[in-house]
KOLGU-4560 file (N, C-alpha, C; in nm, 3 decimals, padded with zeros to 5 digits):
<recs>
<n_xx: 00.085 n_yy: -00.118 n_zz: 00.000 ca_xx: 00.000 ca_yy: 00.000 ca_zz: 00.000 c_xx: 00.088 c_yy: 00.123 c_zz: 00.000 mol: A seq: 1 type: UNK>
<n_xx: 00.052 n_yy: 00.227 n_zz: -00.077 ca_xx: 00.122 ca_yy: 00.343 ca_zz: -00.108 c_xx: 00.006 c_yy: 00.455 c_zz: -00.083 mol: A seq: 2 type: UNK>
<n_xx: 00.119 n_yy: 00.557 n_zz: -00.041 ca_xx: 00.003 ca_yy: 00.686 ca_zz: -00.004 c_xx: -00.065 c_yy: 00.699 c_zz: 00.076 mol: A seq: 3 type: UNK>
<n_xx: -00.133 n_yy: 00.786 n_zz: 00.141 ca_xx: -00.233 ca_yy: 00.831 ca_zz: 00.189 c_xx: -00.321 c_yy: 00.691 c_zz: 00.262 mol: A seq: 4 type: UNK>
<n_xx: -00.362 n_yy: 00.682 n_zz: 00.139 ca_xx: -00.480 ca_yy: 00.592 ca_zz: 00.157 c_xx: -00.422 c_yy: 00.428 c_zz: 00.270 mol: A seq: 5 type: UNK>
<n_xx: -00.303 n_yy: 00.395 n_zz: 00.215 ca_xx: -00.205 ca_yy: 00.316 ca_zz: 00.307 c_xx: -00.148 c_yy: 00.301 c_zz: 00.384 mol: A seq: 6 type: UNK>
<n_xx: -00.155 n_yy: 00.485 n_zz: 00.443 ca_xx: -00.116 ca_yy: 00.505 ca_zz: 00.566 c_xx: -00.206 c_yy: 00.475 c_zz: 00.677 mol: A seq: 7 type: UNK>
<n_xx: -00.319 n_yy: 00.518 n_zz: 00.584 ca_xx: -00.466 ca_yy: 00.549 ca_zz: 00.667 c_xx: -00.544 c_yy: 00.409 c_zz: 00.711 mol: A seq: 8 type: UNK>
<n_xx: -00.504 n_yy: 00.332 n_zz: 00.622 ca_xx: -00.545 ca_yy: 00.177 ca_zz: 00.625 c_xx: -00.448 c_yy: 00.135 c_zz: 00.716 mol: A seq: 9 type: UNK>
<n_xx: -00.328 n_yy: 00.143 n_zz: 00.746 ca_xx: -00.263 ca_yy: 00.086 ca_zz: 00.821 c_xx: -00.259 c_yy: 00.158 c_zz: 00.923 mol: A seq: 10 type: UNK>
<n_xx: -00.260 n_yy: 00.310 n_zz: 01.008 ca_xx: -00.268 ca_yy: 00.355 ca_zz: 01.163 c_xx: -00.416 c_yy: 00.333 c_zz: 01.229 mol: A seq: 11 type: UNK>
<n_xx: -00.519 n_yy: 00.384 n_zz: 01.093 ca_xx: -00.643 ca_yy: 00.389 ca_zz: 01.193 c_xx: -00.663 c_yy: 00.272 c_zz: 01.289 mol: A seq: 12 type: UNK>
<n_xx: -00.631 n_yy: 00.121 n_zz: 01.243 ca_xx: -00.713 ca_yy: 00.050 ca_zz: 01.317 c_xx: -00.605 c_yy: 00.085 c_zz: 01.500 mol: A seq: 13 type: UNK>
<n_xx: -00.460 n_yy: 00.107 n_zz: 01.474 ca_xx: -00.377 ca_yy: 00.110 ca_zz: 01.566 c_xx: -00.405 c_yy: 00.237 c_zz: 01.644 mol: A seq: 14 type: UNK>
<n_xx: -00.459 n_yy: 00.334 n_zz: 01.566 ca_xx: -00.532 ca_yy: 00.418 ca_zz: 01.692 c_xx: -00.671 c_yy: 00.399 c_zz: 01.735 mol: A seq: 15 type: UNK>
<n_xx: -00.749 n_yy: 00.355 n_zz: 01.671 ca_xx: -00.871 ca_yy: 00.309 ca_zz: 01.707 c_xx: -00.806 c_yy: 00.198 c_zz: 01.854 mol: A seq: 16 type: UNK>
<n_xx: -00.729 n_yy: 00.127 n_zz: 01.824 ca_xx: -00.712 ca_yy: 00.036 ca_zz: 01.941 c_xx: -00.676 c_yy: 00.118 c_zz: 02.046 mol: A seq: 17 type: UNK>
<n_xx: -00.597 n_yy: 00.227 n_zz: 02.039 ca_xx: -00.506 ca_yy: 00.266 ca_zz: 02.146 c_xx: -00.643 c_yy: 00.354 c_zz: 02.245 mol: A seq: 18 type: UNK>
<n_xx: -00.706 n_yy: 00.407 n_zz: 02.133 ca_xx: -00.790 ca_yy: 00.553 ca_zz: 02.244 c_xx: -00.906 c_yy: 00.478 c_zz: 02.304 mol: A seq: 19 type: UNK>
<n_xx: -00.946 n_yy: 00.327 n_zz: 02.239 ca_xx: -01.034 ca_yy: 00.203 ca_zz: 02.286 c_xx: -00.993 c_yy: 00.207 c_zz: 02.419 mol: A seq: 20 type: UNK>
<n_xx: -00.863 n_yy: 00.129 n_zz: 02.464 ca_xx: -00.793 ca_yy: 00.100 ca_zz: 02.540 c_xx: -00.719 c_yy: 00.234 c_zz: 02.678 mol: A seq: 21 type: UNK>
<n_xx: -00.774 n_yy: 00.285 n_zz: 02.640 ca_xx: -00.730 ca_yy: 00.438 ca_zz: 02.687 c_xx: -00.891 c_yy: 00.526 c_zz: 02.760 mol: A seq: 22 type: UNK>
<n_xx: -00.960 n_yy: 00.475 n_zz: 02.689 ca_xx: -01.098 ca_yy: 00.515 ca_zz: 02.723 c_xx: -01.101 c_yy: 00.396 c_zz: 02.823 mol: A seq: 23 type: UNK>
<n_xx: -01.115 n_yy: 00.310 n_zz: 02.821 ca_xx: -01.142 ca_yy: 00.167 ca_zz: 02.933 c_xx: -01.048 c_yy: 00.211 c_zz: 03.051 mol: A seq: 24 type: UNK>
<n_xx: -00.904 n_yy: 00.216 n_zz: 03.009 ca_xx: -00.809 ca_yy: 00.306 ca_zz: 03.151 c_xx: -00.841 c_yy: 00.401 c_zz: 03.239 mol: A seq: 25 type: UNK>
<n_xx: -00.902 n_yy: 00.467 n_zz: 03.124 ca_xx: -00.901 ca_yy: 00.601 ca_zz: 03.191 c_xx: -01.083 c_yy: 00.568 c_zz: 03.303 mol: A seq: 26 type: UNK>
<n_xx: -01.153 n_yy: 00.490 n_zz: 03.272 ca_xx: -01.282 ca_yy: 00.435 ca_zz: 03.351 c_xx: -01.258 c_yy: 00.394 c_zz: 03.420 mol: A seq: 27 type: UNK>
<n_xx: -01.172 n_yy: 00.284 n_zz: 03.427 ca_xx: -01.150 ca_yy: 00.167 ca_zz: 03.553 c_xx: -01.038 c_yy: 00.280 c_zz: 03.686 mol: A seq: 28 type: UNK>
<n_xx: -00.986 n_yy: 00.381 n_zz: 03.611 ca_xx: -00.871 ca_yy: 00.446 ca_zz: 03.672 c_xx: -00.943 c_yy: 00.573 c_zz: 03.754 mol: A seq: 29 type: UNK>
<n_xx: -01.060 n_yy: 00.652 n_zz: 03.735 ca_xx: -01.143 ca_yy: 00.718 ca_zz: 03.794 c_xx: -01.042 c_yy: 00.854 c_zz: 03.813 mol: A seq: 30 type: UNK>
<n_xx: -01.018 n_yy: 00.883 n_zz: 03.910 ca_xx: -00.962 ca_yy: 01.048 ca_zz: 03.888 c_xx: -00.844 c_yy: 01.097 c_zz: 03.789 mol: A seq: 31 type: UNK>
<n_xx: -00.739 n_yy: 00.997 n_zz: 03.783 ca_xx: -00.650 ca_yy: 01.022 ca_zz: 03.656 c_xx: -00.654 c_yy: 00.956 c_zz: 03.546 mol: A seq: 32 type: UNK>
<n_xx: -00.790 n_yy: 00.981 n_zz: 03.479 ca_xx: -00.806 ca_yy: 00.883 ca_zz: 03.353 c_xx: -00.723 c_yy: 00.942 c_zz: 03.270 mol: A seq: 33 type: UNK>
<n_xx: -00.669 n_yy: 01.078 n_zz: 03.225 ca_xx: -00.580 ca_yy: 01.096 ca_zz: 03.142 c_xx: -00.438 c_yy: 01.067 c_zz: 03.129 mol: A seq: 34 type: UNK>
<n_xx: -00.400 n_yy: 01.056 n_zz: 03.262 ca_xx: -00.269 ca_yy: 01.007 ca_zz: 03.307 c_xx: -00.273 c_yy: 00.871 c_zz: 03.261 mol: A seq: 35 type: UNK>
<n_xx: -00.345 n_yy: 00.787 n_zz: 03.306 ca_xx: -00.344 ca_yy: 00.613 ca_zz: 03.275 c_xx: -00.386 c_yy: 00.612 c_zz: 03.086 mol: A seq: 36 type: UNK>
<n_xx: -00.447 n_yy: 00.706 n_zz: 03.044 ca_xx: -00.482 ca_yy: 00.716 ca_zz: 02.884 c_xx: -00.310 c_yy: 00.691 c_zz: 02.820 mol: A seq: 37 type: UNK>
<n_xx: -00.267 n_yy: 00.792 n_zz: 02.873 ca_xx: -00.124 ca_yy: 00.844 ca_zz: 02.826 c_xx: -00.057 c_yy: 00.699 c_zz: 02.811 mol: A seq: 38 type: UNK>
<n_xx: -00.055 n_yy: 00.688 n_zz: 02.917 ca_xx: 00.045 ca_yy: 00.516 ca_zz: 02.977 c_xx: -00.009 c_yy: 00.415 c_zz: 02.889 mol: A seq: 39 type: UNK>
<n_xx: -00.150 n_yy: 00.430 n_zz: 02.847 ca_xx: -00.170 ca_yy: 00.312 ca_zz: 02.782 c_xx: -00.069 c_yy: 00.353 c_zz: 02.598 mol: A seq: 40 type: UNK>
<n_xx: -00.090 n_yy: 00.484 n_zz: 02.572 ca_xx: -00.010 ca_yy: 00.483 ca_zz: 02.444 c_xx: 00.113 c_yy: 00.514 c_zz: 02.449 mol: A seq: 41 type: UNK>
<n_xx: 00.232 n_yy: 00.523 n_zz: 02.542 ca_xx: 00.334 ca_yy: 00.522 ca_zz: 02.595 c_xx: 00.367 c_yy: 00.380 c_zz: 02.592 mol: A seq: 42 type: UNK>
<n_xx: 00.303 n_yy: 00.292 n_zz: 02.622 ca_xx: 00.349 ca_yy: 00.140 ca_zz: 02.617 c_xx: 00.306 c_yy: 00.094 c_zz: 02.487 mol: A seq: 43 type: UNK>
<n_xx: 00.212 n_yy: 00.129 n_zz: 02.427 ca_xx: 00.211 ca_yy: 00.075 ca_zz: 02.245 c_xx: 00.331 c_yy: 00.162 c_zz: 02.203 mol: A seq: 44 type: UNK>
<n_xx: 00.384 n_yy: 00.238 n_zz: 02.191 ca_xx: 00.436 ca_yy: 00.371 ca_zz: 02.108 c_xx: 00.600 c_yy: 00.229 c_zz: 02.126 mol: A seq: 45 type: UNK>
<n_xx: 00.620 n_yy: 00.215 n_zz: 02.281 ca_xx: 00.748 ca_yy: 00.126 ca_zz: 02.310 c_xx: 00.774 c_yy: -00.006 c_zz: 02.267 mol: A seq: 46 type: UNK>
<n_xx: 00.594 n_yy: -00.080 n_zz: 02.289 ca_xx: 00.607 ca_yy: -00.205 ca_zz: 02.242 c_xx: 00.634 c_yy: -00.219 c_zz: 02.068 mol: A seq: 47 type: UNK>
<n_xx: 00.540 n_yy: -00.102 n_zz: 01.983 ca_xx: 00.548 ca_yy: -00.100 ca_zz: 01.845 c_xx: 00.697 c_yy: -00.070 c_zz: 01.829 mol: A seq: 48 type: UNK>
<n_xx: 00.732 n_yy: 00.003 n_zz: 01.888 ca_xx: 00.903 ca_yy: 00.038 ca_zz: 01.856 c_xx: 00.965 c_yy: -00.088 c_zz: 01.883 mol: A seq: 49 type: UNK>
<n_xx: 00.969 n_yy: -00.141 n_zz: 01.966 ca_xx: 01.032 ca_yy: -00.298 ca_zz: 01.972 c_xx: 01.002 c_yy: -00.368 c_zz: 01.865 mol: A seq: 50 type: UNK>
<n_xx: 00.908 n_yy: -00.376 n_zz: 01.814 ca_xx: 00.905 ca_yy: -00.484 ca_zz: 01.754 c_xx: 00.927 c_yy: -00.482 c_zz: 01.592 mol: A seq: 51 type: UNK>
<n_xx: 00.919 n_yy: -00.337 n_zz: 01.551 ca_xx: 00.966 ca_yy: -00.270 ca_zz: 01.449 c_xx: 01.154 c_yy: -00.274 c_zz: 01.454 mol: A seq: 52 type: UNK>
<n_xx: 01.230 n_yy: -00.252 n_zz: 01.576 ca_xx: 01.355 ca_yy: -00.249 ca_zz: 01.595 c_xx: 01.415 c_yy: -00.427 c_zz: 01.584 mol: A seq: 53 type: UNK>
<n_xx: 01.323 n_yy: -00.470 n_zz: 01.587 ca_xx: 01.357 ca_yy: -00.647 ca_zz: 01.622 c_xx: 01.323 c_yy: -00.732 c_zz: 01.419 mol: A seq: 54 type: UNK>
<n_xx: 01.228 n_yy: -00.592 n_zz: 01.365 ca_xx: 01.215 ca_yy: -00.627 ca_zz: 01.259 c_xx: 01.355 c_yy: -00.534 c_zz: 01.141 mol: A seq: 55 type: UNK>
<n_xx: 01.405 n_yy: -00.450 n_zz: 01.175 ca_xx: 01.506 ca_yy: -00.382 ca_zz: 01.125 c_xx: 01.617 c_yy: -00.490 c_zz: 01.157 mol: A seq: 56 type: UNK>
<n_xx: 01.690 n_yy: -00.506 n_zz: 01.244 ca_xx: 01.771 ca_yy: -00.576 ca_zz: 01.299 c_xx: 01.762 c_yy: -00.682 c_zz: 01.182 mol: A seq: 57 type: UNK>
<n_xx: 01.623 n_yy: -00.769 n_zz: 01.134 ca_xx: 01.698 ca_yy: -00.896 ca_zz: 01.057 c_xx: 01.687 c_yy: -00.865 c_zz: 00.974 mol: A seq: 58 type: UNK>
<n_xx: 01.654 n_yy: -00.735 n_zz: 00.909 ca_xx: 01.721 ca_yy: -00.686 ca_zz: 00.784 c_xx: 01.843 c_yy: -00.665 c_zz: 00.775 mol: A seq: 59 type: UNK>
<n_xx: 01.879 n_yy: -00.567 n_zz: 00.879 ca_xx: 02.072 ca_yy: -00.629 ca_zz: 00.891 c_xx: 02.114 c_yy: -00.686 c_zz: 00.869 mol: A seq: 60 type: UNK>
<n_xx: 02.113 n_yy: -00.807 n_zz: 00.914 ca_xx: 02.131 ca_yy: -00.953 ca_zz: 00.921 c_xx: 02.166 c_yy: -00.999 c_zz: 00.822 mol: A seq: 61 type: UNK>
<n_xx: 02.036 n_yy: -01.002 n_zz: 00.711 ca_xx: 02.042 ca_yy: -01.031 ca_zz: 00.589 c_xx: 02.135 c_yy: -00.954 c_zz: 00.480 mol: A seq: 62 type: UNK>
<n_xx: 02.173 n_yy: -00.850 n_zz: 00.498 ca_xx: 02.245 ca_yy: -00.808 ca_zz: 00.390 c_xx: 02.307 c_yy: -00.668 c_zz: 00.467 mol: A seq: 63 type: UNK>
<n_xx: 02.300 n_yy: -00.593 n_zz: 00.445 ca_xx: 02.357 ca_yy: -00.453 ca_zz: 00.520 c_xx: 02.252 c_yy: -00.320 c_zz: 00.554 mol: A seq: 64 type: UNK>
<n_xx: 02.290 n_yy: -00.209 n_zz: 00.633 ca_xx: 02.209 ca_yy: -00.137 ca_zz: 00.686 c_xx: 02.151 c_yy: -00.016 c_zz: 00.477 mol: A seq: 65 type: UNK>
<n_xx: 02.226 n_yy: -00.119 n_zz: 00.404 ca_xx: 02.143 ca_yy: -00.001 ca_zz: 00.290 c_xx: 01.972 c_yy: -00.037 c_zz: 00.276 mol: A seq: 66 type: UNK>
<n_xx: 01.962 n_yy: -00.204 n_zz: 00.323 ca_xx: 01.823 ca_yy: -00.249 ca_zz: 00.310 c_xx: 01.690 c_yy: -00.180 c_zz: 00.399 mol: A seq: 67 type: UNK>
<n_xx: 01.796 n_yy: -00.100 n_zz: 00.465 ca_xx: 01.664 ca_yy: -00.012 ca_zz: 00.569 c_xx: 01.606 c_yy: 00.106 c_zz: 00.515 mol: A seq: 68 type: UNK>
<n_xx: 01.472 n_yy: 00.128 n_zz: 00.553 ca_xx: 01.371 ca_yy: 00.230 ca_zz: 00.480 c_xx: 01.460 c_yy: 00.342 c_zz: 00.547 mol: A seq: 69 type: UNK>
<n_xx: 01.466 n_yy: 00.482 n_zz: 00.474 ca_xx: 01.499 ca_yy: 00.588 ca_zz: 00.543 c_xx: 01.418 c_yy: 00.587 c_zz: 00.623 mol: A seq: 70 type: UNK>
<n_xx: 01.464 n_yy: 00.699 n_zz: 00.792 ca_xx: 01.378 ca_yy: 00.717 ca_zz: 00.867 c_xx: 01.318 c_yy: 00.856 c_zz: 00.902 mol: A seq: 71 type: UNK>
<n_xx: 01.202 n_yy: 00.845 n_zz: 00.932 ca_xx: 01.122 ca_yy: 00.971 ca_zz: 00.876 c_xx: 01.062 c_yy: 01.028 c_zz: 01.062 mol: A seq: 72 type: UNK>
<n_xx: 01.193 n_yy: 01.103 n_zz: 01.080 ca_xx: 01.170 ca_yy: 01.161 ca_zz: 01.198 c_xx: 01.042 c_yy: 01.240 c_zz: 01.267 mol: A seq: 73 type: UNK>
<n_xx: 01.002 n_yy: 01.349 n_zz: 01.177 ca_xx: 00.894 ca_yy: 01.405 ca_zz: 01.153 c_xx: 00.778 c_yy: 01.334 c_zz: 01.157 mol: A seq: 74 type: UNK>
<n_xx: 00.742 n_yy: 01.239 n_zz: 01.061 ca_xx: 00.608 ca_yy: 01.136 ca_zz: 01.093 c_xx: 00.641 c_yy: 01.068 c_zz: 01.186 mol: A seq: 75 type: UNK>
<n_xx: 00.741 n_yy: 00.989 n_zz: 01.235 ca_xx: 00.689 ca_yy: 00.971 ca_zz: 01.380 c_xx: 00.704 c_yy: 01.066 c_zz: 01.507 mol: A seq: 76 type: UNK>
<n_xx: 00.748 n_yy: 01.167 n_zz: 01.541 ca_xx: 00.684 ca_yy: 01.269 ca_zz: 01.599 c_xx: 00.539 c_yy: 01.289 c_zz: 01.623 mol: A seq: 77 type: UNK>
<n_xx: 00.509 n_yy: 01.355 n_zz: 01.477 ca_xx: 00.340 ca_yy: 01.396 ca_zz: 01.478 c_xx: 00.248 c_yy: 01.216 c_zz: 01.530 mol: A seq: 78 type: UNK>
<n_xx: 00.307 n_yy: 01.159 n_zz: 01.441 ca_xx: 00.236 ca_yy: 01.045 ca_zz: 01.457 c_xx: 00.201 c_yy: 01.030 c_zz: 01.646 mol: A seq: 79 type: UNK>
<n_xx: 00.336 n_yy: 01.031 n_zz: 01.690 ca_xx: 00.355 ca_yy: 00.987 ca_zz: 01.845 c_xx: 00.266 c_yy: 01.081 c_zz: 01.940 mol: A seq: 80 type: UNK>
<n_xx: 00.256 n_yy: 01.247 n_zz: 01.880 ca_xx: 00.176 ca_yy: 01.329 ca_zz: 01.949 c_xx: 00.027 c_yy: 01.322 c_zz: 01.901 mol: A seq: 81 type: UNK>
<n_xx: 00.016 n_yy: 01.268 n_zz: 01.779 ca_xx: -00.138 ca_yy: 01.258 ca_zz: 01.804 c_xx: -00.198 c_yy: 01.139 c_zz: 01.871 mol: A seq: 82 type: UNK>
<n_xx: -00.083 n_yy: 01.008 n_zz: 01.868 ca_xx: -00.111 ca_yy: 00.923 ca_zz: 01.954 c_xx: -00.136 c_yy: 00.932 c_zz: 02.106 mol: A seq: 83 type: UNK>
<n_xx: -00.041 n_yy: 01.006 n_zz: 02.146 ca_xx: -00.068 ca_yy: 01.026 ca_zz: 02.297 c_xx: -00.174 c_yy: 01.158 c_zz: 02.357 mol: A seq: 84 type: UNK>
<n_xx: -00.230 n_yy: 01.226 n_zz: 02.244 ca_xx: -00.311 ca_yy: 01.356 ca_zz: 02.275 c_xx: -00.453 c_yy: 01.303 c_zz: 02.250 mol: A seq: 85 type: UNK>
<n_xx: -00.452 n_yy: 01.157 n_zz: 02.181 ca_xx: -00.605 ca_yy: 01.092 ca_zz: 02.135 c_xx: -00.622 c_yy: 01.017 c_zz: 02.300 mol: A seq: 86 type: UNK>
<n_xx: -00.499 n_yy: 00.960 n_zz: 02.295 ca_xx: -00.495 ca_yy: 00.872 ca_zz: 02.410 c_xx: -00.555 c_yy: 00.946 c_zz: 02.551 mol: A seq: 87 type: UNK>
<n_xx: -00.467 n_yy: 01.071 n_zz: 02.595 ca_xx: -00.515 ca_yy: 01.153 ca_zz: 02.702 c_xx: -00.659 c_yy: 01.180 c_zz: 02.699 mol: A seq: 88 type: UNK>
<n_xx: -00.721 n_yy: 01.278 n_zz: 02.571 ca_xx: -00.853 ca_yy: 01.286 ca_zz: 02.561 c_xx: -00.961 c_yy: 01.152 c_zz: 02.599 mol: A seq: 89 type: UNK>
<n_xx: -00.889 n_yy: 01.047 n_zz: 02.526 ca_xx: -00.988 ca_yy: 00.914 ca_zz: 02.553 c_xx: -00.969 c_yy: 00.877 c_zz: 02.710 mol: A seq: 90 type: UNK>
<n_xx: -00.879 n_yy: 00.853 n_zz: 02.756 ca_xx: -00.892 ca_yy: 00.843 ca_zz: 02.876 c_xx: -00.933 c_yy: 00.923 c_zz: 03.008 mol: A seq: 91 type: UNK>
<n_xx: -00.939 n_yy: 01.095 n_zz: 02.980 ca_xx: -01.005 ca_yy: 01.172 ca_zz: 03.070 c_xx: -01.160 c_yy: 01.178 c_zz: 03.014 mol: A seq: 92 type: UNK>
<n_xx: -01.188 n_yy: 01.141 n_zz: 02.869 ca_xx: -01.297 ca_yy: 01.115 ca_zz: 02.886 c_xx: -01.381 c_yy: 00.961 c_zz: 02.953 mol: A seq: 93 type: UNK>
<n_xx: -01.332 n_yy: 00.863 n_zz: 02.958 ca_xx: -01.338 ca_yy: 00.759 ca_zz: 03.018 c_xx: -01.377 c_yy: 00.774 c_zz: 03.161 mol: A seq: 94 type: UNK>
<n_xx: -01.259 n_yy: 00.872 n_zz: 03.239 ca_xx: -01.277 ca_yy: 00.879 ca_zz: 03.379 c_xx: -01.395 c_yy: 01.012 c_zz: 03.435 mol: A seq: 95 type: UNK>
<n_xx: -01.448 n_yy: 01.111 n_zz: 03.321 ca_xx: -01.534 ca_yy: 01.200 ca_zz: 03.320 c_xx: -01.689 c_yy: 01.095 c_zz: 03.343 mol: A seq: 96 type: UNK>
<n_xx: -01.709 n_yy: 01.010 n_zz: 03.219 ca_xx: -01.833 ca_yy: 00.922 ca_zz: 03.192 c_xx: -01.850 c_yy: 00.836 c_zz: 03.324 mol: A seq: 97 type: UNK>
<n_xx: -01.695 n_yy: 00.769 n_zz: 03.346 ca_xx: -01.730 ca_yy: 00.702 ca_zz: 03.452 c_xx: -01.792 c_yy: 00.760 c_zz: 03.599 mol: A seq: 98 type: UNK>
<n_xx: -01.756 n_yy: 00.909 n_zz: 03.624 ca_xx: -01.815 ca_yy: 00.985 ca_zz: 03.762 c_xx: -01.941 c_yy: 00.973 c_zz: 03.727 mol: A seq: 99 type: UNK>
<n_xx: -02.015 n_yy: 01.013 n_zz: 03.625 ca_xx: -02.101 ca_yy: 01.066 ca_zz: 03.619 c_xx: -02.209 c_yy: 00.953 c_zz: 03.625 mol: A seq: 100 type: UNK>
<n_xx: -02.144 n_yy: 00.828 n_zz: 03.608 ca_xx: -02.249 ca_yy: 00.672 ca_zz: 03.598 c_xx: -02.247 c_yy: 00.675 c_zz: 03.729 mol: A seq: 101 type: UNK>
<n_xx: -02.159 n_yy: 00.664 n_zz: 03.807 ca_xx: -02.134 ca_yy: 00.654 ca_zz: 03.941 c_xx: -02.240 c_yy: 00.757 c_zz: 04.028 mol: A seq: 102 type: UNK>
<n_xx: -02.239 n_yy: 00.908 n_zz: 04.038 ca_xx: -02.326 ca_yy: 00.971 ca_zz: 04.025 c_xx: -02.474 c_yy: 00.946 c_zz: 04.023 mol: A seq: 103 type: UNK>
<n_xx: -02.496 n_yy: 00.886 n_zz: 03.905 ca_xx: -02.649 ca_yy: 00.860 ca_zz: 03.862 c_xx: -02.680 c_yy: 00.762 c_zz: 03.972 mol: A seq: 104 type: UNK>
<n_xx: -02.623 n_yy: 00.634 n_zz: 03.983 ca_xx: -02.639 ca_yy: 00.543 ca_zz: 04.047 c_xx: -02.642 c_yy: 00.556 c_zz: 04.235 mol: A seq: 105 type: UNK>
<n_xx: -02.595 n_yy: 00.663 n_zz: 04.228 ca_xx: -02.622 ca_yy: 00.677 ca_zz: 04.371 c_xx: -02.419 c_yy: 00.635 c_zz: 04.427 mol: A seq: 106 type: UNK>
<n_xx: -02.363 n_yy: 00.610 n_zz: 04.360 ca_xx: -02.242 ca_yy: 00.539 ca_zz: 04.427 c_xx: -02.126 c_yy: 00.651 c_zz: 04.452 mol: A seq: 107 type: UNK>
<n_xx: -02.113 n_yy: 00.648 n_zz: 04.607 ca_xx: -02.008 ca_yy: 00.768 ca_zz: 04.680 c_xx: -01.899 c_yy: 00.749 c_zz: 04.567 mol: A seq: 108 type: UNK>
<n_xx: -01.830 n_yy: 00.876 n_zz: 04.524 ca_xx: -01.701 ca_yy: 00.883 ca_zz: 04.439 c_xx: -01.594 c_yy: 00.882 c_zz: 04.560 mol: A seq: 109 type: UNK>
<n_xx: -01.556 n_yy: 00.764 n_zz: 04.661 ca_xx: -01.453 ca_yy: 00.801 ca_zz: 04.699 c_xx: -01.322 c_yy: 00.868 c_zz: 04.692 mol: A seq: 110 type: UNK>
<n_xx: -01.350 n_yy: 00.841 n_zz: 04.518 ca_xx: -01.179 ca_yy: 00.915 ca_zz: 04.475 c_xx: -01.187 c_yy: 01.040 c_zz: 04.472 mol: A seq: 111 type: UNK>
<n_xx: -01.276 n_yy: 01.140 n_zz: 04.510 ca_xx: -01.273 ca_yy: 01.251 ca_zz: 04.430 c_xx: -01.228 c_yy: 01.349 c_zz: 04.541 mol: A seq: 112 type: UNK>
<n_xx: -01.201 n_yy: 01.268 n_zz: 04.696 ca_xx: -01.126 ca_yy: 01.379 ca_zz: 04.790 c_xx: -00.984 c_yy: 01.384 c_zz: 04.767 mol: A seq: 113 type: UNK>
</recs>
């Protein structure tokens, strides 16, 4: 896949997972849902880097470092800040929805002293 369209096919589903997973954190986590949002795409951002660095490496291997894609500093930057700014949002919204169920239901917010 080339372009646009291949980029888009290949991050959405990986941010769709992350702000999923970030929204659920940030619920189960109650006063710092954005903090635990963050952490959840802080540990994809490390694990994807591993496993991308573990996939470079046996390109090495195989022949020399000319077989590696240039690296495109800039897209992963932006990439990394919209990852972790979807992530924060999803997860302080997570821990917002969750007061407010809590709330309805009658159930003391212990966390909120």
């Amino acid at each position: 896949m080339a372009g646009a369209g291949g980029l888009l096919a290949l991050g959405l589903p990986n941010f769709t997972a992350v702000v999923v997973g970030s929204f659920v954190a940030g619920w189960v986590a109650g006063r710092t849902g954005a903090i635990h949002g963050a952490i959840v795409a802080g540990v994809y951002i490390l694990v994807s880097g591993g496993f991308n660095l573990v996939a470079e490496i046996g390109l090495v291997k195989q022949g020399s470092a000319v077989l590696l894609p240039p690296m495109n500093m800039a897209g992963l930057l932006v990439a990394d800040v919209v990852l972790l700014s979807g992530a924060a949002f999803a997860g302080a919204l997570g821990d917002g929805l969750s007061r407010v169920q809590r709330r309805a239901r009658g159930t003391p917010d212990d966390r909120s002293t």
